[in-house]
C-alpha positions, 0 to 999 in steps of 0.5 A: 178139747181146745184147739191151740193157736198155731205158731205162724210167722207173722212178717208184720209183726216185731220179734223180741228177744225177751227171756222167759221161764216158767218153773212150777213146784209143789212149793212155789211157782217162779216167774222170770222175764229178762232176768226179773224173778218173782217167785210166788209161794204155794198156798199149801206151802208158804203162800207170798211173793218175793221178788228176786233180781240178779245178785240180789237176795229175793225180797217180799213184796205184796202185789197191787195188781188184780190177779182174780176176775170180780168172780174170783176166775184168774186174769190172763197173765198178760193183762198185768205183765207190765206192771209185774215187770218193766216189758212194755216194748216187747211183743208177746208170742203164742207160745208164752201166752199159752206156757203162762197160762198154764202155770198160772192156771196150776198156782192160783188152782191151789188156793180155796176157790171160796177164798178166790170168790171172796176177795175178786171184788177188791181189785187191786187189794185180792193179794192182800186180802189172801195174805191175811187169810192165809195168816189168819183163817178167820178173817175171811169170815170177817172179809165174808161180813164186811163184802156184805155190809159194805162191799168191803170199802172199810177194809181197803180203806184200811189196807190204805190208811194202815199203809198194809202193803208196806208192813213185814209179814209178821205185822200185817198178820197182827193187823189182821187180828186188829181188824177181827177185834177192834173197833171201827172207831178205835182203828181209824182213830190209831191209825189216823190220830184223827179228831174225825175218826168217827165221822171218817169210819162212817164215811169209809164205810159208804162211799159207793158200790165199787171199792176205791183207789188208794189215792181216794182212800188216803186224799180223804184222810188228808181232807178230813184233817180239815174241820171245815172241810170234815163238815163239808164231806159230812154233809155230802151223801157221797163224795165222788172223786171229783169233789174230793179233789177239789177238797183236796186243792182249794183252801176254805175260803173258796168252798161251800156246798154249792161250790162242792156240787159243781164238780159233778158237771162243770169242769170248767168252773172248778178249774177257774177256782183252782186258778183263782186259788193260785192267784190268791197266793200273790194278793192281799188278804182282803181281797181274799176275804172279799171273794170268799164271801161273794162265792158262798153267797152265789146262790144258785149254781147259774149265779155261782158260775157267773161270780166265778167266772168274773173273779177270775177276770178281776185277779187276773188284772191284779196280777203281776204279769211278766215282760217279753222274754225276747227283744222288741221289733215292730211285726211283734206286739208282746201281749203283756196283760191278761187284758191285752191276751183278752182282746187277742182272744176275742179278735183272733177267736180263740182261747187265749184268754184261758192261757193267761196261767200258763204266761204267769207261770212261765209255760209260755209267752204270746205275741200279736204278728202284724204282718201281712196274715194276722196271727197269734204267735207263741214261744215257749222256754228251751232246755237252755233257758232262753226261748223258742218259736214254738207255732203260730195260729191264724184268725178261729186258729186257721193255718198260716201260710209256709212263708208266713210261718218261716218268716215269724220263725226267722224273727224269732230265731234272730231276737232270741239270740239277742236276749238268750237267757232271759226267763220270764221268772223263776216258777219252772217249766213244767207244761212245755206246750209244743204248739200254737195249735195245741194251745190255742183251741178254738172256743 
């Protein structure tokens, strides 16, 4: 016999006045916190999910979030309880835990344990593949032979790819007739329109023991529209995440297998590619052309770091940088070049240079503090659009003094309310660095 945890006080711990009920049937189980409804139908009744809110009629959904261990067991409903619901501020007593349990324990009893064992490896997609299952007996024969081919990657990929979760009951039932009959081919290619469609089913069927994302599924959709990067994949024993996203955000140009296999540990030199990938955008086409051949003949990986890591320094300097957002005064030098931020960078050790995108995107500004303690000084833009002291590093980011800090402050404060208003340019904001020390790290 299990011994149940004692309701106790606890002063240290915050109430809540969330409402909760828990309402089991024959027919279905009804889940309501803070007026929210989910209501999940009986396997033997009318097995689905409906969700249900104040004054509105109850609407079918298809949960995303795993319900069953990978051994088919139930999850603790409170493993998932902010993602059924929007509750995250609250504090979850004993006694809900244990009412939750017991009637999650009742609903899922309900379905086919084979069934429950048979979709645990799907994670995110356990609902989905139960719904076809109980619309149609004989996919899970079917789900039984792809777990063991696979490990089931064609059929999530083909939940994603079909867009499955967003179908009407009655479409998803004859999707899962289309999985029982088609060909593999044949259903990547009508769901896809892709010329890639039997490379892109080869891949489906492969990519690693674990079943993957949504997002991993529909970015290599989105890559495979790529002829050249179509090759590419094609020619990877197995793509990881990583290198797709880095199909996903580099153009051609930029890519080999070599580049490719760099993401695998060097992050550093992947993220100069995206910003060289950036700056391109605002230069001539024969520098691109230029570059494009210099980092597909890079040769060996060591070679290939080191030409990537130069070009980034060259276009930087190609670049139009963008002037001081704040008037002139003779304690604060405006670092206005990607080569002035260098040499900042190298006296004051920091980092600096590796901000460089942050100043062309209008994120931040840097200046050089002449006064008595050396500083790297920084300013971002305010929700006013003009500009405002955001901190300040002293040499290898040491901290200032108080009376240092307020005097830059007090500077600052005075120029910005001579030139309120001006933006560096008109990209957006969208970092919003708060502090010299987040941004300035030490290399």
């Amino acid at each position: 016999m299990e011994q149940l945890e004692l309701e106790l006080a606890d002063q240290n711990r915050r109430r809540s006045n969330l409402e909760w009920q828990y309402r089991y049937s024959g027919e279905s189980l009804v889940e309501t916190v803070n007026r929210q409804r989910l209501i999940y139908g009986h396997w033997d009744h009318l097995f689905g999910c409906w969700q249900s809110r104040p004054n509105e009629n109850p609407k079918e959904t298809v949960p995303n979030w795993p319900i069953f261990t990978v051994n088919g067991t139930w999850c603790d409903p409170i493993d998932q309880i902010c993602t059924r619901f929007n509750c995250s501020q609250y504090v979850f007593t004993s006694k809900w835990h244990r009412q939750a349990n017991a009637a999650f324990a009742a609903y899922f009893s309900s379905i086919p344990r084979p069934y429950r064992s048979l979709v645990g490896p799907l994670g995110k997609f356990q609902w989905l593949a139960l719904d076809l299952i109980w619309q149609c007996e004989e996919f899970a024969r079917h789900l039984d032979q792809e777990l063991l081919q696979n490990n089931g990657h064609f059929v999530c990929a083909m939940f994603v790819i079909a867009d499955a979760f967003n179908m009407t009951r009655s479409r998803r039932a004859e999707f899962a007739r289309e999985l029982l009959s088609k060909n593999r081919t044949d259903l990547v290619r009508t769901y896809t329109g892709s010329d890639q469609a039997r490379s892109l089913e080869k891949i489906i069927s492969s990519p690693g023991n674990d079943t993957q994302s949504s997002e991993y599924y529909s970015t290599l959709v989105e890559v495979m529209k790529c002829p050249s990067k179509a090759k590419l994949v094609a020619h990877n024993a197995y793509i990881t995440w990583e290198k797709l996203e880095l199909l996903r955000d580099l153009p051609e140009c930029l890519l080999s297998s070599n580049v490719l296999n760099l993401s695998d540990d060097d992050f550093e030199s992947t993220d100069q590619l995206r910003r060289i990938s950036g700056y391109l955008k605002d230069l001539p086409n024969h520098i691109e052309q230029s570059i494009s051949q210099s980092i597909k003949a890079g040769g060996k990986i060591e070679n290939l770091k080191s030409r990537i890591h130069k070009w980034e320094i060259k276009l930087r300097q190609l670049v139009k940088f963008p002037g001081s957002p704040i008037a002139s005064h003779r304690l604060l030098a405006p670092l206005d070049s990607p080569h002035e931020m260098y040499r900042e960078g190298l006296k004051m050790g920091n980092c600096l240079f590796e901000l460089v995108e942050d100043c062309l995107d209008g994120d931040a500004y840097f200046y050089r503090w002449r006064g008595e303690e050396p500083a790297t000084v920084m300013l971002i833009p305010d929700f006013d659009g003009g500009w405002e002291f955001a901190g300040a590093s002293g040499n290898k980011n040491q901290s200032l003094s108080q009376k240092t800090i307020q005097y830059i402050e007090a500077i600052v404060e005075k120029l910005t309310e001579q030139r309120h208003g001006i933006a560096i340019n008109e990209l957006g904001h969208g970092l919003r660095l708060r502090t010299a020390e987040d941004a300035l790290v030490k290399c």
